[in-house]
Residue, then its C-alpha position, 0 to 999 in steps of 0.5 A: x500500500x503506498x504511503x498516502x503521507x508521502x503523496x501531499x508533498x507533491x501538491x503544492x511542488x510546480x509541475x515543472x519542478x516535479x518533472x525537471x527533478x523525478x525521473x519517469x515524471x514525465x512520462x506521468x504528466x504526459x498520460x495525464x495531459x499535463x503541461x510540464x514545459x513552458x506551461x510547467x510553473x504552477x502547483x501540481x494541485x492546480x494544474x490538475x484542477x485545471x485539466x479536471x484529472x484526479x490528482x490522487x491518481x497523478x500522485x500515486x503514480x509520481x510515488x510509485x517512481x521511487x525506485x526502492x532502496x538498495x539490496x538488503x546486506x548479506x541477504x539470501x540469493x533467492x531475495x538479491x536475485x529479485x531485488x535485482x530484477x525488481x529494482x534494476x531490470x524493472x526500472x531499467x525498461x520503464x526509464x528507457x523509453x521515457x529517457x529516449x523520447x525527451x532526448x529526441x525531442x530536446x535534439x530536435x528542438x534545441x537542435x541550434x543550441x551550441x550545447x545541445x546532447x547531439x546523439x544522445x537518443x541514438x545512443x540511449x536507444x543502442x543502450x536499451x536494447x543491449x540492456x534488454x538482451x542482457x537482462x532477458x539471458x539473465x532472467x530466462x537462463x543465468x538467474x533460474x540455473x543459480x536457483x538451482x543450487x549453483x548449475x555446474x555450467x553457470x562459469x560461461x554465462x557469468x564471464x559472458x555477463x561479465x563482458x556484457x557489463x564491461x560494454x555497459x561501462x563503456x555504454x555509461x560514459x558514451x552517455x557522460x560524454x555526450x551530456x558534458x558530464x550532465x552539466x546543464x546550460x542555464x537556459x535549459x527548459x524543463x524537458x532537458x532539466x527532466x532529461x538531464x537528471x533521468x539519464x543521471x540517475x539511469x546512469x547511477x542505477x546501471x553502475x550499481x546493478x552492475x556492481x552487485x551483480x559483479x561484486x556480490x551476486x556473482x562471487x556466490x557461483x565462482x567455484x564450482x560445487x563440489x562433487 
């Protein structure tokens, strides 16, 4: 059940704000028909009003963005592995789509702008598909043989995450790269501001998943069992 003390806090918060600050937003503001551009300054309590939209549900749907917090300690495999889906894989496949849409449109309209993200939505659109190959072999192979007491054959498929992973590094600072290490210019509207801090935050996301797998969930199959 969400927390309905944390859906009040979003009220009296701009619109823009809102978007320029929460990954995922956005996407929210869109289904609802809400202005978060250059019609982004006005309490979120009131631009619902004005469209007639239920701001209980626009709220509900802003605190369900909320990723979760990090992998319980030293917990079970079972409960890491579906931490891992629940808050990476999961996260990773609703940010994406939302993040590539923002970038295009931030390309096409401040196509002039002498700092404008050339690049970015081709290069987050290569990111989501490659992460998508990756988390479909770990969820429909690599994960279920590690539920199944260590698979004796699990030493491939980890070293082919592995590699997987390392292209995602180099994915992460393509992105870094593109977005000047994600420092905005002060005239950035509210749809860069949303798109710089959800590519950030996609980014963060993607070196801990990375991390966890890599440092904490991997190292548990790295010796074989024993016969």
């Amino acid at each position: 059940m969400t927390d309905t003390s944390s859906l009040s806090v979003f009220s009296t918060r701009t619109v823009g704000d809102i978007a320029a600050t929460l990954p995922g937003a956005t996407a929210v503001f869109r289904k609802h028909k809400l202005d978060f551009c250059c019609g982004g300054d006005v309490p979120l309590r009131e631009a619902a009003a004005n469209r007639g939209v239920d701001i209980a549900a626009i709220e509900t749907a802003l605190a369900a963005l909320d990723g979760g917090g990090a992998a319980p300690a030293a917990t079970d495999t079972v409960s890491l592995i579906a931490h891992i889906v629940a808050r990476y894989h999961q996260t990773h496949r609703r940010e994406l789509p939302e993040l590539i849409r923002l970038a295009r449109r931030v390309e096409a309209v401040h196509r002039d702008h002498p700092r404008v993200p050339a690049g970015l939505g081709d290069a987050l659109e290569t990111m989501s598909g490659e992460l998508e190959e990756h988390m479909l072999k770990e969820e429909g192979m690599l994960f279920p043989l590690m539920l199944q007491a260590g698979h004796p054959i699990l030493m491939h498929p980890i070293a082919q995450m592995r590699h997987d992973h390392d292209d995602h590094g180099d994915a992460i600072r393509r992105v870094e790269q593109i977005t000047g290490g994600f420092a905005l210019p002060a005239d950035a509207c509210r749809s860069w501001q949303a798109l710089n801090t959800g590519t950030a935050k996609l980014t963060a996301d993607l070196m801990e998943h990375i991390h966890l797998e890599n440092n904490v969930l991997f190292p548990r199959f790295s010796v074989p069992p024993s016969a």
